[in-house]
C-alpha positions in Angstrom: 0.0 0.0 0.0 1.2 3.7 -1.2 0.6 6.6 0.5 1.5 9.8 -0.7 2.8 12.5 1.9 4.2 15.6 0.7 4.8 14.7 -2.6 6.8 12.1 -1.5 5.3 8.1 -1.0 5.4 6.1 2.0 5.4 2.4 1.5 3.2 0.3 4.1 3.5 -3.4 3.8 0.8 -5.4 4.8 3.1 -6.8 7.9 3.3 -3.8 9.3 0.0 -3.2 9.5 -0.7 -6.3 11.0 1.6 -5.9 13.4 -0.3 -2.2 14.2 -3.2 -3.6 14.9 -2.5 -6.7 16.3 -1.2 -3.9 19.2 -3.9 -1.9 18.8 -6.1 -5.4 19.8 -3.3 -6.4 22.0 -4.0 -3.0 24.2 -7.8 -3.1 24.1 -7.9 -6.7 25.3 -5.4 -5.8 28.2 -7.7 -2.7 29.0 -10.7 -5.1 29.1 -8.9 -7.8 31.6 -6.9 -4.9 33.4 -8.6 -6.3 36.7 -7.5 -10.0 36.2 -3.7 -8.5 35.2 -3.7 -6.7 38.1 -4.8 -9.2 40.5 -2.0 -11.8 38.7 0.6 -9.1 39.4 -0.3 -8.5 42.8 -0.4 -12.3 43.9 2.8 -12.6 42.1 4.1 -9.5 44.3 2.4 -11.5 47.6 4.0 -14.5 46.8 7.6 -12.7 46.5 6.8 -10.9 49.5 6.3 -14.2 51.2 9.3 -16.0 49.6 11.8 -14.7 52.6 8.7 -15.5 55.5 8.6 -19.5 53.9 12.5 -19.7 53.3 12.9 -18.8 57.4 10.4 -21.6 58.0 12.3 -23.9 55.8 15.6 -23.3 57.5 13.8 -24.4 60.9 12.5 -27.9 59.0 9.2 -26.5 58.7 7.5 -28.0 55.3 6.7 -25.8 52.0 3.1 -26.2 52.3 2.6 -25.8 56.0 5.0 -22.7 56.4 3.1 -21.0 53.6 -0.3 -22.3 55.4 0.6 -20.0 58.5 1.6 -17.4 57.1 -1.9 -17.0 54.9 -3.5 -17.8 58.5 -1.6 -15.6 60.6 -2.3 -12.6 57.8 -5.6 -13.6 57.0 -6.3 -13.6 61.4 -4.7 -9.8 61.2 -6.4 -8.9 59.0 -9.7 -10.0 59.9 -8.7 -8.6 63.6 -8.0 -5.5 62.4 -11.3 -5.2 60.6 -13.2 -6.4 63.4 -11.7 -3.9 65.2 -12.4 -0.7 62.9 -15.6 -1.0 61.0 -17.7 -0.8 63.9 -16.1 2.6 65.2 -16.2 3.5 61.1 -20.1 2.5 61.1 -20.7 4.6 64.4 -18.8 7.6 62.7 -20.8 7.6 59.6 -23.9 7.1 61.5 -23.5 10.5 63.5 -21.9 12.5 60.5 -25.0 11.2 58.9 -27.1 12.7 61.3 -25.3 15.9 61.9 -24.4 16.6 58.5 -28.3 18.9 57.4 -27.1 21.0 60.9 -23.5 21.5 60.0 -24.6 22.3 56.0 -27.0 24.9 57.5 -24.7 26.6 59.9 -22.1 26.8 57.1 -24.6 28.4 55.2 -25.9 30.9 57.5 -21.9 31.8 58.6 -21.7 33.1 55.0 -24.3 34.9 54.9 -23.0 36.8 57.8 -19.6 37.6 56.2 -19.4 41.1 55.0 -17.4 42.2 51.9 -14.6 40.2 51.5 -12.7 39.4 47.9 -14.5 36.5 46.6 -17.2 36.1 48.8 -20.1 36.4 46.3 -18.8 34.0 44.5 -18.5 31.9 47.8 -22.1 32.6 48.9 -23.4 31.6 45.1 -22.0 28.2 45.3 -21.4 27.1 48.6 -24.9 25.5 48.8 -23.8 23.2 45.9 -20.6 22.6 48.0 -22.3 21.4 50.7 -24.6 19.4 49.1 -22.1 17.0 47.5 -21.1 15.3 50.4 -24.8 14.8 51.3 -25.7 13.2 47.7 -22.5 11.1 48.0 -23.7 9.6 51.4 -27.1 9.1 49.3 -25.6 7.5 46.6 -23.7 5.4 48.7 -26.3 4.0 50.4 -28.7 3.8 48.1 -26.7 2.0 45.1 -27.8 -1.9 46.4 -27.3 -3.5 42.5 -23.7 -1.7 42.2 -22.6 -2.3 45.9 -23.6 -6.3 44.8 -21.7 -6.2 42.4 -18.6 -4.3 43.4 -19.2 -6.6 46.7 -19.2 -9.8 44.9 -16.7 -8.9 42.2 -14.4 -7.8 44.9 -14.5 -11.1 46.9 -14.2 -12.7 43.5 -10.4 -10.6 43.0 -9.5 -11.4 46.6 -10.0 -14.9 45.9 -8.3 -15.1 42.7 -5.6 -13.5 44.8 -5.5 -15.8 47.5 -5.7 -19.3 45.3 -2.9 -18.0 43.1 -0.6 -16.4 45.6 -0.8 -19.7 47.4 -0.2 -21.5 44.6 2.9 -19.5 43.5 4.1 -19.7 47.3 3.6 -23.4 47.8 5.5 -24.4 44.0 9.7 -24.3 45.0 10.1 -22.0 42.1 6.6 -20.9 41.2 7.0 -17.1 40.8 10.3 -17.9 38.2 8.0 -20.7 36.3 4.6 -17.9 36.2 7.3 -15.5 34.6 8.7 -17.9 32.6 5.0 -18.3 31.4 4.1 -15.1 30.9 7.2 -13.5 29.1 8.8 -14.8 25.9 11.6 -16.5 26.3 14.5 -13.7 24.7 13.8 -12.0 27.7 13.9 -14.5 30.5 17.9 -13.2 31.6 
């Protein structure tokens, strides 16, 4: 294919653009699985971060397996301790900024109104009802989204299990991150 540019032409083979938009494809498919990629990568970054944690237990005779079993188990217990711990005090927060919010907006409000002539502040007074409002339609939204927090929810737990299964199985193979990298990069780039 011949293009001219500038009275000058530009030969294309039919190779190249192949190769153009089998990148082009290549970068749209990777957009539309960005959440599995990232959820590989980060399991492959657990299982790294676990590597020196599961070598320590090997040095003391503890098995593969049952080192990497604790350490899911003693993160997993953290984590579900710290949790435990925070989203009730979160809940009770939420609960009374939910309830004080409308009195906060309207003495806000009523403070500007009372300002005298200051640079700026008509332009404060003009929009600082639609300021206030946001937080008050985000805490509406929030709660009122039950079909998106579903599937957030459920496609959430679905990520962290994907996580968990393939971390453990990267940690629990001798050389499973090297044979995942192996897997997923050609091999003129392995060194």
């Amino acid at each position: 294919m011949q293009i001219q540019v500038n009275r000058h032409y530009v030969d294309i083979s039919t190779w190249t653009m192949v190769r153009f938009f089998s990148v082009i494809f290549g970068l749209i498919f990777l957009y539309a699985l960005r959440d599995i990629v990232a959820v590989l990568l980060f399991a492959v970054v657990l299982a790294s971060a676990m590597e020196p944690a599961i070598e320590w237990f090997q040095r003391r005779r503890v098995p593969r397996i049952l080192s990497t079993i604790l350490i899911f188990l003693a993160a997993i217990s953290t984590l579900v301790f710290a949790v435990y711990l925070i989203i009730p005090l979160l809940a009770e927060e939420l609960q009374g900024f939910t309830l004080t919010y409308p009195i906060f907006e309207r003495q806000v409000l009523r403070e500007i109104q009372g300002i005298g002539n200051l640079p700026f502040i008509d332009f404060i007074r003009e929009n600082a009802r639609g300021l206030l409002a946001e937080p008050s339609q985000y805490i509406s939204g929030f709660s009122g989204g039950v079909v998106s927090f579903t599937s957030g929810f459920f496609g959430g737990v679905f990520s962290i299990v994907i996580l968990i299964v393939v971390s453990f199985y990267l940690a629990i193979k001798e050389k499973g991150i090297e044979d995942f990298i192996r897997i997923a990069l050609p091999l003129k780039y392995e060194s």
